[in-house]
C-alpha positions in Angstrom: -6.4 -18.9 0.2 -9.8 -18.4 2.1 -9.7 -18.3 5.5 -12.6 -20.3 5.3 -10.9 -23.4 3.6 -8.4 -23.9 6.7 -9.1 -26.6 8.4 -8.1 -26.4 12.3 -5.6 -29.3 13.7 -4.0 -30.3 16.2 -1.6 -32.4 14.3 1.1 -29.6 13.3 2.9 -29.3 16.3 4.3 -25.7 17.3 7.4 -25.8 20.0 7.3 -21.7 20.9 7.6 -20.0 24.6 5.0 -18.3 25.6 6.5 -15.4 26.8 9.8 -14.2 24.5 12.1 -11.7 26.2 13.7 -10.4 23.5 10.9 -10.3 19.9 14.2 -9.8 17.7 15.4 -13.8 18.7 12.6 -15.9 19.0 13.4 -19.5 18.1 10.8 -21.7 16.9 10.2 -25.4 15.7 7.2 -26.2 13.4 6.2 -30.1 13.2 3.7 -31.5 10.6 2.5 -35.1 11.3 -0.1 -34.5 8.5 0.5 -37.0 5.7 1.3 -35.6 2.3 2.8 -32.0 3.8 3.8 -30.3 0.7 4.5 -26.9 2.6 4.9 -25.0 6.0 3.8 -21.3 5.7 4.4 -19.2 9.1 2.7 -15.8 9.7 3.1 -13.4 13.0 -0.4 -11.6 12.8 0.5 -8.2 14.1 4.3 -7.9 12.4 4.3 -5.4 9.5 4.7 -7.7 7.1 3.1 -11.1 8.7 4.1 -14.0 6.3 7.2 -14.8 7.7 8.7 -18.1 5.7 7.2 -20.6 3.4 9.0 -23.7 2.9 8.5 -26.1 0.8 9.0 -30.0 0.6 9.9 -32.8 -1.8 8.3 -36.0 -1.6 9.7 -37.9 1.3 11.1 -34.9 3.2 10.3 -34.8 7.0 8.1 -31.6 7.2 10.1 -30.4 10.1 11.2 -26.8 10.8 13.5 -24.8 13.3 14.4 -21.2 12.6 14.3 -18.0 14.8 11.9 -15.6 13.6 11.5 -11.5 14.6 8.4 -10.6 16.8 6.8 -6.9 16.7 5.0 -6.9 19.7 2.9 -9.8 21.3 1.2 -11.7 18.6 -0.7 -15.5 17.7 2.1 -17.2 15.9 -0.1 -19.1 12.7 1.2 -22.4 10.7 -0.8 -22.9 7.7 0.1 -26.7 6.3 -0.5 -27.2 2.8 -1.2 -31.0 1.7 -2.9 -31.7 -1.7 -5.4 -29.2 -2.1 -6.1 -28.7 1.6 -4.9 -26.3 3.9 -4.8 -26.9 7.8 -3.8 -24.4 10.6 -3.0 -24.0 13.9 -2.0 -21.1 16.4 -0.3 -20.3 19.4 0.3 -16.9 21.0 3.4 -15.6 22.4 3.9 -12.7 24.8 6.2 -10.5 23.7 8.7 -8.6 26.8 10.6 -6.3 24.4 10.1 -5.6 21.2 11.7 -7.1 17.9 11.0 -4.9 14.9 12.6 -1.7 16.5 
């Protein structure tokens, strides 16, 4: 996937604080109100390993996520949608008080 095929929007809804006191518990829920979602992928940039979960969905599922993910250190929390052959993104960031990866 090129960066450069993402298309921002403002339709996959992140729910997220913006300041997490403890990185090792941060809960998260990931809304797509883009017809067709076929797949939620979740990346924290600046973890050691970035791509966090990718989940995938059958036809007719409500693309609709809530997990609790580690933080290393204050980061832009990335949803990349997938739906047909297009990919959409958006991106919040989240301060990070302690961190998570210890």
């Amino acid at each position: 996937m090129n960066v450069s095929e993402e298309i921002p929007s403002s339709d996959i809804v992140i729910v997220a604080p913006e300041r997490a006191e403890n990185g090792a518990v941060v809960q998260i829920e990931i809304r797509s109100n883009i017809q067709n979602t076929e797949a939620i992928a979740i990346f924290v940039e600046n973890n050691p390993t970035p791509l966090i979960a990718n989940f995938m969905f059958g036809h007719g599922a409500e693309p609709f996520v809530v997990t609790r993910i580690k933080m290393a250190e204050t980061s832009d929390l990335k949803v990349v949608v997938k739906a047909g052959s297009q990919y959409f993104t958006h991106a919040r960031n989240i301060t990070v008080l302690e961190n998570g990866c210890g």
